[in-house]
N, C-alpha and C positions, 0 to 999 in steps of 0.2 A: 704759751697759751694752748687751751686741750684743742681737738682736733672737732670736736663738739660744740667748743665757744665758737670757733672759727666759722664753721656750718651755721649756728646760730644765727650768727650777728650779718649770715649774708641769705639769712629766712630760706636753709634751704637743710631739711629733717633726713634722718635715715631709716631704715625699714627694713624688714626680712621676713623672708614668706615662705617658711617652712611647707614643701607640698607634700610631706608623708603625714605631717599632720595634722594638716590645715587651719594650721596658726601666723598669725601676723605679730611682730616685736617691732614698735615705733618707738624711736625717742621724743623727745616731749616736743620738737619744734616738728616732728613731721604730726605726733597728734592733733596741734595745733592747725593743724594746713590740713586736717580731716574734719577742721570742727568740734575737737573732743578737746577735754583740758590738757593743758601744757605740762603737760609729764610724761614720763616712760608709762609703756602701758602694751599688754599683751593682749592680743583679741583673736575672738574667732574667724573662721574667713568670712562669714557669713554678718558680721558686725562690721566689719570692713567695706564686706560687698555694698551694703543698704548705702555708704557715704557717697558712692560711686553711681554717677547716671548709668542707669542700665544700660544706653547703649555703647556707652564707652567703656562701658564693666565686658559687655561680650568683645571690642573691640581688644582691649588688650588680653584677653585671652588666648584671643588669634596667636600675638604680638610675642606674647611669651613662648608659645609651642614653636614658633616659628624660631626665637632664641634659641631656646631649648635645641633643637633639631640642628642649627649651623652652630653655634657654640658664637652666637656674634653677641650684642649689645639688644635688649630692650627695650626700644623708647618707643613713649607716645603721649598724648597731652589726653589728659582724664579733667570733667567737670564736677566738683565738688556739692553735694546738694544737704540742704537739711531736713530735719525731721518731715516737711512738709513737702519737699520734693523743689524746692529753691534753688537755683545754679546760686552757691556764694562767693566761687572763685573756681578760677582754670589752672589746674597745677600740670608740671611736664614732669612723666616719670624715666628716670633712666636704671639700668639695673641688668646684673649680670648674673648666668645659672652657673650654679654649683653644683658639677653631679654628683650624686651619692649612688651611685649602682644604679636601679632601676629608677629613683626619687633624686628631688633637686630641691636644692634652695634657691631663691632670687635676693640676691644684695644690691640695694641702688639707692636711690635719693628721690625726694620730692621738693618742687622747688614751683614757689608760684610763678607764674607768666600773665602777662597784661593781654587781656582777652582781645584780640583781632578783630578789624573794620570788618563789617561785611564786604564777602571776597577776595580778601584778604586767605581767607582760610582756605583756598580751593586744594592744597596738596595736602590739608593736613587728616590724619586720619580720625578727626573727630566729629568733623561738621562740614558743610558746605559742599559743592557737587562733586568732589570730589569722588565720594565716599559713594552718591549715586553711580556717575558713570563706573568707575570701580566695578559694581556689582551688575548694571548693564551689559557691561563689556565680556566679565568674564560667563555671564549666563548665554552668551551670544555665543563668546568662546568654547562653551564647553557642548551645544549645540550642535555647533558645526562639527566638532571635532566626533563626536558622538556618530554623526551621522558617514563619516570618511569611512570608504571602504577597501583604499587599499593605501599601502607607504606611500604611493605618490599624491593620494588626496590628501593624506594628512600631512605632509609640507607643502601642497599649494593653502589648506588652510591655517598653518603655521604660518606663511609667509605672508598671510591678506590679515593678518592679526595687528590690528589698529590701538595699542593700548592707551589708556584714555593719561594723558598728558605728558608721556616719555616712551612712544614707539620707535622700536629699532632699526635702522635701516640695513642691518646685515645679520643673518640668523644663519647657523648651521645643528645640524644633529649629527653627533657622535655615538659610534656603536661600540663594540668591543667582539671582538673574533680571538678569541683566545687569548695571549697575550702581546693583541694588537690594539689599538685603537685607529677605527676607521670612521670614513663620513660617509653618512646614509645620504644625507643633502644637504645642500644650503640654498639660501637665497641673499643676495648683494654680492656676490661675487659671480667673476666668470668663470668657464669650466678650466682652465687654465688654472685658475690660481689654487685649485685643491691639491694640487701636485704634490707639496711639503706634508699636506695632512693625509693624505690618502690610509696611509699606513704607518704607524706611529707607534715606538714601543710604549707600552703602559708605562715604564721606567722612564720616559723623559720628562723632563723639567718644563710642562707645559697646563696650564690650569685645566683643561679638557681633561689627560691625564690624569692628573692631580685629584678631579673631582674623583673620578672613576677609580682610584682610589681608595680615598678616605669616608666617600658615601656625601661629602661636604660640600656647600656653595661655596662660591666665591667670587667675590666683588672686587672689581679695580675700577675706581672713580676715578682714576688720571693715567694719561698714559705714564707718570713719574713714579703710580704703587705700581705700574704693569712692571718697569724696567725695575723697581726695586725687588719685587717677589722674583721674577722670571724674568733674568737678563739674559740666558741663554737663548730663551726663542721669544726673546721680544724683539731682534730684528724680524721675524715673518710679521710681526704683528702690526708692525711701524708701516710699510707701506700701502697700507688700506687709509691711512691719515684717520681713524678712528678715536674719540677720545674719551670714551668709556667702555666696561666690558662687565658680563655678567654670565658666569656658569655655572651652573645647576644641573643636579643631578638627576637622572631619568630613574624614578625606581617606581618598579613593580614587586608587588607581595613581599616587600622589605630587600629586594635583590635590586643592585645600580646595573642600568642593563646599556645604560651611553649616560651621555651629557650632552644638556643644550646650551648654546650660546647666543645672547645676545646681544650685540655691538649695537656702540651709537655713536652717530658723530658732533651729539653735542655733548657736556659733562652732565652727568648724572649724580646724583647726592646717593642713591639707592636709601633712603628713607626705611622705615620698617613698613611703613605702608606699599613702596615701591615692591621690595623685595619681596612681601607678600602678595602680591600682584605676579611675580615671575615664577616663585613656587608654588603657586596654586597652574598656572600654567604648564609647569612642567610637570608637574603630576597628571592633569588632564590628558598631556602629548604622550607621556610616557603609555598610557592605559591605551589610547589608539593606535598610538604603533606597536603595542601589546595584539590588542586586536586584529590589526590589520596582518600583521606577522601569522597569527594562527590562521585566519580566512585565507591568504594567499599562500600559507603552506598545507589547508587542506585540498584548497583549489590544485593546487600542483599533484596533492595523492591523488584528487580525484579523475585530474586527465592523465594519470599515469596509471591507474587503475584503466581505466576508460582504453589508451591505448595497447594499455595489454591485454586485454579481456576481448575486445572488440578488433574485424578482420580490417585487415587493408584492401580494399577494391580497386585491384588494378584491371587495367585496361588488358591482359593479358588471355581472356576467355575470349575462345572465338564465336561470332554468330549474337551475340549478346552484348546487351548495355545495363549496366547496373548502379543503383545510387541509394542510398541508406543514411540513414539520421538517428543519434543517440541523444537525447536531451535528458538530463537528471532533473530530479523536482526541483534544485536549488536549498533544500536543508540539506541540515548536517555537512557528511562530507561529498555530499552529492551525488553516493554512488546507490544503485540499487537494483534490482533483483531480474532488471532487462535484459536482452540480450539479443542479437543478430550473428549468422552465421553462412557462410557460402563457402559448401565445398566440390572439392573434384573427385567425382566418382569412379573406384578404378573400371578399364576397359578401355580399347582405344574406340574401337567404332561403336555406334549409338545402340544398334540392337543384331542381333543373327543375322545372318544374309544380308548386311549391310554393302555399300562400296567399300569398306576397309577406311574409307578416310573420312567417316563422318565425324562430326565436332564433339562426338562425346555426352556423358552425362552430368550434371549437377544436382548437387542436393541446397535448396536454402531452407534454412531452422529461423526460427523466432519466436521469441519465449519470455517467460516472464515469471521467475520464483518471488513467492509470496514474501514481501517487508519491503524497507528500505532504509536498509541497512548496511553495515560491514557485513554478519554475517550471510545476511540476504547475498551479495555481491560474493563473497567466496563461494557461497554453492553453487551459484549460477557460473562462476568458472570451472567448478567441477564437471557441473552437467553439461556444459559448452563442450569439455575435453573428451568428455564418455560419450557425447553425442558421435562427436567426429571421428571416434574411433569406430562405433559401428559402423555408423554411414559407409566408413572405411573397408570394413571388413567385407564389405557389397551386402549386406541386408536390405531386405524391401522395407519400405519408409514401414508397414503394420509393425514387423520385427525392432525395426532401431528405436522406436516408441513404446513399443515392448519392455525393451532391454532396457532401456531408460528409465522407465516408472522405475523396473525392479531395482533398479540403482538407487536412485535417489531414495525410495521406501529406507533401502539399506542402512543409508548414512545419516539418515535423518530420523530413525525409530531409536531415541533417545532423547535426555535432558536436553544435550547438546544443539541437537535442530529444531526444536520447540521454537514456535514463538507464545506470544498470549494469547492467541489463538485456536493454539494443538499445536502439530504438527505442522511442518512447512510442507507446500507443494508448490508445482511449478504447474502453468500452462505449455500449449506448445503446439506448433505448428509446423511439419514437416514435411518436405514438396520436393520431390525426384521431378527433374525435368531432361528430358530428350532436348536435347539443340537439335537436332537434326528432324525432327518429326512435329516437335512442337507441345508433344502428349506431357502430361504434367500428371504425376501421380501423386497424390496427398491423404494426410495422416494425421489426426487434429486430436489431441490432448485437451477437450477445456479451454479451448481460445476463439478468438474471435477468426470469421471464415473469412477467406481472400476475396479479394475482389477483381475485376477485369475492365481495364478500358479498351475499348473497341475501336477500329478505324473510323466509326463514322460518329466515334466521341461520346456514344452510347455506354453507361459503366452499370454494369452486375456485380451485385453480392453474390457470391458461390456457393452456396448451402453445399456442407460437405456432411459426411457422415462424421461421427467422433465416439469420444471415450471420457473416460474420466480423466481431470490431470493427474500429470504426472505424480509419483508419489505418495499414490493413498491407499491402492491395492496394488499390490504386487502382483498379480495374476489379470490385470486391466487386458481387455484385448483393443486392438485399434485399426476398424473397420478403411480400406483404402476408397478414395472417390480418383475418378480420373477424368479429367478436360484439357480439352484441344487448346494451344495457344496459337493463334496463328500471326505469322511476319508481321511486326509493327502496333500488336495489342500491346498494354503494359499490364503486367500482374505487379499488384501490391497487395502487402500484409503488412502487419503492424500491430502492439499491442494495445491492449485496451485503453492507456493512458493519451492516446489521439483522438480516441472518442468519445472519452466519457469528462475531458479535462476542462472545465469552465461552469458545471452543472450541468451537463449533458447526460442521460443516459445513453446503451448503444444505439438506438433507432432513432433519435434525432442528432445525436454525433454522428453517425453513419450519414445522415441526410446532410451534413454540414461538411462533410469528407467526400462525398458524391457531386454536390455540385461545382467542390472546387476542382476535381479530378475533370468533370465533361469540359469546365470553363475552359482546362488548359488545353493545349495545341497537339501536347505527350510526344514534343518533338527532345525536348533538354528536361533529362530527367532530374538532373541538379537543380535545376532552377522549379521543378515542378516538388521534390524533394522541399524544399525551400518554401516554397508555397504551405505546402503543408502545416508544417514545423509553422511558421508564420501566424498563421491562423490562429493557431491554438497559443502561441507564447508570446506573436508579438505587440504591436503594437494597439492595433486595428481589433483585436481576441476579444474585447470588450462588447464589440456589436457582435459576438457571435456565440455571447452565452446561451446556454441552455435552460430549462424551466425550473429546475432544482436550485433549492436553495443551498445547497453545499458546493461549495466551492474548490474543496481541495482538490490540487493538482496530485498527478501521478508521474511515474517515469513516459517514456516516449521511446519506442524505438519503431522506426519505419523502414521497410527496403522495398525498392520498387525494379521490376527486371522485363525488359521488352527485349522482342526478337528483333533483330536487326533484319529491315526486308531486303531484297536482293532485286534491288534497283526501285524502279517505283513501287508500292502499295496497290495491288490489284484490290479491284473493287470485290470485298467479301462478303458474303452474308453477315448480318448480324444473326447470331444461335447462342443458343442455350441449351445446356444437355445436363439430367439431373436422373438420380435413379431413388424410383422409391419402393423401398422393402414392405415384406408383407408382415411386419414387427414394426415399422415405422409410418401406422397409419398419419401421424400429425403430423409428417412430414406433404401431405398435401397441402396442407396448408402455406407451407413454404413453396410449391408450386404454382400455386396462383398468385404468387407475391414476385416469384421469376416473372409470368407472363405482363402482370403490371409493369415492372420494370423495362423489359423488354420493349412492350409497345409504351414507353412512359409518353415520348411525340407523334402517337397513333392520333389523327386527323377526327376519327369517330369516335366519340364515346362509350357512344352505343356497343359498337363493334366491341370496342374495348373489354366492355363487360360479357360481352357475349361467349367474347373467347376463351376468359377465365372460368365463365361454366360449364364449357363444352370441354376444359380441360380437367377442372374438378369432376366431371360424368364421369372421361376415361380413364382418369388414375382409379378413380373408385369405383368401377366396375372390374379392372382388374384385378385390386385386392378381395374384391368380394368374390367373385367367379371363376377367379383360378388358384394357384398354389403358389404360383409365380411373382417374382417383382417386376414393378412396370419401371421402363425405363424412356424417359421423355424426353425428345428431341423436338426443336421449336426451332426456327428461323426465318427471318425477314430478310427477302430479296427484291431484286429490283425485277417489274413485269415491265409488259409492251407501254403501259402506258401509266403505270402508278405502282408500288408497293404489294407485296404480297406477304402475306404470311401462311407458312406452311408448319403444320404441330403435327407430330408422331407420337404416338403411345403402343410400344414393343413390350410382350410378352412369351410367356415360352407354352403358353397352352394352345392347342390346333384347336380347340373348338371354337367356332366363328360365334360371333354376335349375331343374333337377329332381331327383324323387328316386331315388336308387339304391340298390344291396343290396350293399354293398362285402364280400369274402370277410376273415378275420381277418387277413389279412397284407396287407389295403389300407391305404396312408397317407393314403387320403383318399375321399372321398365320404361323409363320414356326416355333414357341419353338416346339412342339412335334419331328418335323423334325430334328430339331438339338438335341434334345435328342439322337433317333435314332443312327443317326449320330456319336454323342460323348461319349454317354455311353457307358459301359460295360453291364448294365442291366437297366431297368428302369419299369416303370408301374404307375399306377393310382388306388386305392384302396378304394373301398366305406367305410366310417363310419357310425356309428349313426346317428351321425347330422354331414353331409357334407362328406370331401372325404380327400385322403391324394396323392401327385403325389411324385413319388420319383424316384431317381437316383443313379448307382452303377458305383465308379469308382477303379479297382485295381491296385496298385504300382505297377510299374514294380521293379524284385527283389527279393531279398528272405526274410526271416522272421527277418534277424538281423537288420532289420530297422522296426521293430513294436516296438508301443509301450508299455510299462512297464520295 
């Protein structure tokens, strides 16, 4: 009897599914079980497809690719419908690929089956919830996995992976290191038991292996296929009492980069439905630990960039305490265009005629070249290196910011240093400090001014003079400003990305940098570091946005460096010392913004104002009436019985101020009058060379509002 009677008389047809060219060949009992007439008969796919419930038509789609891809068996149970869309019967297909090079055929049978109770059907891949949870699970799965951001989350959510009616109770991922096979993780076993697998030639006789390999799954429903395929290392496999197993292959971009394994300890049929269920999984785990692999090896260049670009602060400066924070935006590879630096300035004693044994000098840099980027990050090692070399050389902070523009101009006046913007520049801030004296000489490129906290918790922005940054003229000059640091103040700087980071511009980021500075105690500069940095990135960052609606973050770099006092903190004035040029008339403006800040806890208001006019009179009388720059000195001390504040305004002209009787439509002659007027005390004092006018004003109040 033919082998076609045979198939006949047990109502069960044969088929081939030509996919180069998408033709279907039935013999006449499988046309028959499509609803067509009982004869051989050649169709298109698409005359085949319409017999097929669409969703059982995308269902074996899957089904086949999935064939196709392990070289296993095809099955699934397809509803048969008619012209009108009718289910007239459930047929189960079975069917095996033929490859032809890049094309395949499928050769199988069709064979009716007796349609299942309700619930019945829950594992089958055609109907019933199966088919839901299925698609639940794995859109849950591929979620979580999405969102895992490093190896170790993506096997804690490998391992919390509940699949809907045959979850594993022992999973491991396998990697490959040359020609090793190792284990990234698992979960059901203890750390103990990876001992055998640790390190594993690709050459042994082990399905992990094996996968890695051939690119192939592979399925053992009992432990009796385990010991038949792999009876060498089916003792390791034996003492878990596991009795089913399932590995698959990890591929990324068509490359097997490990295998995953999933054990069960009850038996598994692996279904085609099942097995599509594990290869959709492992493609998802593959693609995250893809992922994660790239983020935790840029994160590694990026703190290896980081720690070689960036200084080590050690405890080894005498007279001084130092603390510094690098934070990256968090794109890319995290590195960009910031910078901090603290160096040792040659010389042993601080200045001439010194004792021979004073502490010496430092220089701190802080900077910030334009991007954020790789090559953002290489330049700014460059200019890190050339800085320190002037610095080195003993140039005064005007010179090494000097040398420095002409540098960077150099290496960056090409394709090569371009960003989309021109040319790159840097900012940049640079500050010679005396340990011994306390004097702090500075140098400002384009960046944001330092700041001072005070003993008595009072913090000043520094208006300094500046230039342009770095790298845009070569011929840039860079005007020096000099201020007293006295035992127990802290200076900090930082770049713009601390103040302007949340939608802040400077002036309300400065105000948000100001009161966390007074709040703190300025005893633990780590922890006041911290604070900072906090602020801006951590958790809490959200109540302390800014009024802009842009959002984007910037790099971060902050260094903060107090004198160490010499036993307790003597009660010091709070002062302010600022010099204004007779080319930098707006810079009065910045004068009366010191004096505010200065008295920012002044008792009177009135007063308040009063001072800042009688300070705006004397800057600008002496821009207007001499040749000279006036140079401002302000401080609040403690009197017999409340606060005092004392303002000086020095210039180099001998001709005294007097007073006059200006008519109402004079635009000028009345500061002396409104001194008068507004002071408490006041006068005009000859120098050497020139003169000094000054003004007394007392808090009202008693002594529990002075400072120290």
């Amino acid at each position: 009897m033919r082998t076609e009677d045979v198939l006949a008389a047990i109502a069960t047809g044969l088929w081939r599914w030509d996919n180069a060219s998408g033709t279907f060949s039935l013999d006449a009992e499988a046309a028959r079980l499509l609803g067509l007439p009982a004869e051989p008969v050649r169709l298109s796919e698409a005359a085949v497809r319409s017999r097929f419930h669409p969703v059982d038509w995308n269902e074996i789609d899957g089904v086949v690719n999935l064939a196709v891809a392990e070289g296993t068996v095809a099955e699934s149970r397809l509803r048969i419908t008619d012209a009108h869309g009718r289910v007239i019967r459930t047929v189960r297909s079975r069917s095996r690929p033929l490859a032809e090079g890049a094309d395949y055929q499928l050769v199988g049978t069709l064979q009716e089956v007796a349609e299942q109770p309700p619930g019945a059907a829950a594992r089958t891949p055609v109907t019933g919830d199966w088919r839901r949870s299925r698609e639940a699970f794995l859109l849950d799965a591929g979620r979580a996995l999405a969102e895992a951001r490093s190896t170790a989350e993506v096997l804690r959510v490998a391992a919390s992976l509940s699949m809907p009616g045959f979850s594993p109770d022992g999973l491991a991922v396998f990697g490959v290191a040359g020609d090793r096979l190792t284990i990234i993780g698992h979960h059901g076993q203890s750390r103990d038991d990876e001992g055998p697998f640790a390190s594993m030639s690709l050459d042994t006789d082990y399905p992990a292996a094996e996968v890695v390999r051939t690119g192939r799954a592979i399925y053992l429903p009992s432990p009796e296929e385990y010991l038949r395929r792999f009876p060498v290392t089916w003792p390791l496999a034996r003492r878990f009492g596991r009795r089913s197993w399932a590995f698959v292959p990890l591929v990324v971009a068509g490359r097997t980069m490990g295998a995953w394994m999933a054990a069960f300890k009850h038996p598994v049929a692996f279904t085609p439905d099942e097995r599509s269920v594990l290869t959709t999984v492992a493609r998802m785990l593959a693609q995250a630990l893809a992922r994660a692999g790239v983020a935790e090896s840029e994160r590694e260049l990026s703190l290896g960039l980081q720690r070689t670009m960036m200084p080590v602060l050690g405890p080894g400066i005498p007279g001084i305490r130092v603390a510094a924070r690098y934070v990256p935006t968090g794109g890319g590879l995290q590195v960009g265009g910031d910078w901090y630096d603290v160096i040792r300035l040659p010389g042993g004693a601080s200045r001439p005629g010194g004792n021979g044994g004073g502490a010496g000098r430092i220089a701190l840099v802080i900077g910030d070249v334009q991007g954020h980027d790789v090559r953002a990050a290489g330049l700014m090692g460059q200019l890190r290196i050339a800085l320190r070399a002037y610095a080195s050389e003993g140039h005064r902070p005007d010179a090494v910011l000097s040398r420095a523009s002409r540098f960077l101009y150099g290496i960056t006046d090409g394709d090569d240093g371009e960003s989309e913007n021109g040319p790159r520049f840097a900012t940049c801030l640079y500050l010679e400090v005396d340990l011994e004296t306390g004097t702090v000489d500075i140098a400002r490129a384009g960046h944001p001014d330092p700041a001072v906290r005070m003993n008595d918790g009072t913090v000043l922005l520094r208006p300094t003079a500046g230039g342009l940054p770095l790298g845009i003229d070569p011929d840039t000059d860079y005007p020096t400003t000099r201020l007293t640091l006295d035992p127990g103040e802290t200076l900090m700087i930082c770049t713009d990305g601390l103040l302007e980071t949340g939608g802040h511009d400077l002036d309300s980021g400065w105000e948000r940098v100001r009161k966390l500075l007074e709040s703190h105690d300025g005893e633990d500069l780590e922890e006041l570091a911290d604070t900072l940095v906090e602020a801006v990135h951590g958790p809490g960052s959200h109540h302390t946005t800014g009024p802009l609606a842009d959002r984007r973050e910037d790099d971060i770099a902050v260094l903060l460096l107090s004198r160490r006092p010499a036993g307790t903190v003597r009660e010091t004035p709070r002062r302010t010392l600022m010099t204004i040029a007779q080319a930098e008339p707006e810079r009065i403006a910045e004068a009366r913004e010191q004096m505010r800040q200065l008295l920012h806890d002044w008792a009177d208001g009135d007063q308040l104002d009063s001072a800042v006019l009688m300070v705006s009179e004397m800057v600008t009388n002496v821009l207007v009436h001499t040749d000279g720059d006036a140079l401002l000195v302000a401080e609040v001390a403690c009197g017999e019985t409340s606060r005092r504040l004392r303002v000086e305004v020095s210039d180099t002209s001998d001709e005294l101020p007097h007073k006059r009787h200006p008519g109402e439509m004079a635009s000028s002659g009345r500061g002396l009058v409104l001194m008068e007027m507004l002071a408490h005390a006041w006068g005009v004092d000859p120098r050497g060379e020139g003169k000094s006018i000054w003004f007394e004003l007392d808090e009202p109040g008693t002594t529990e509002g002075c400072c120290g």
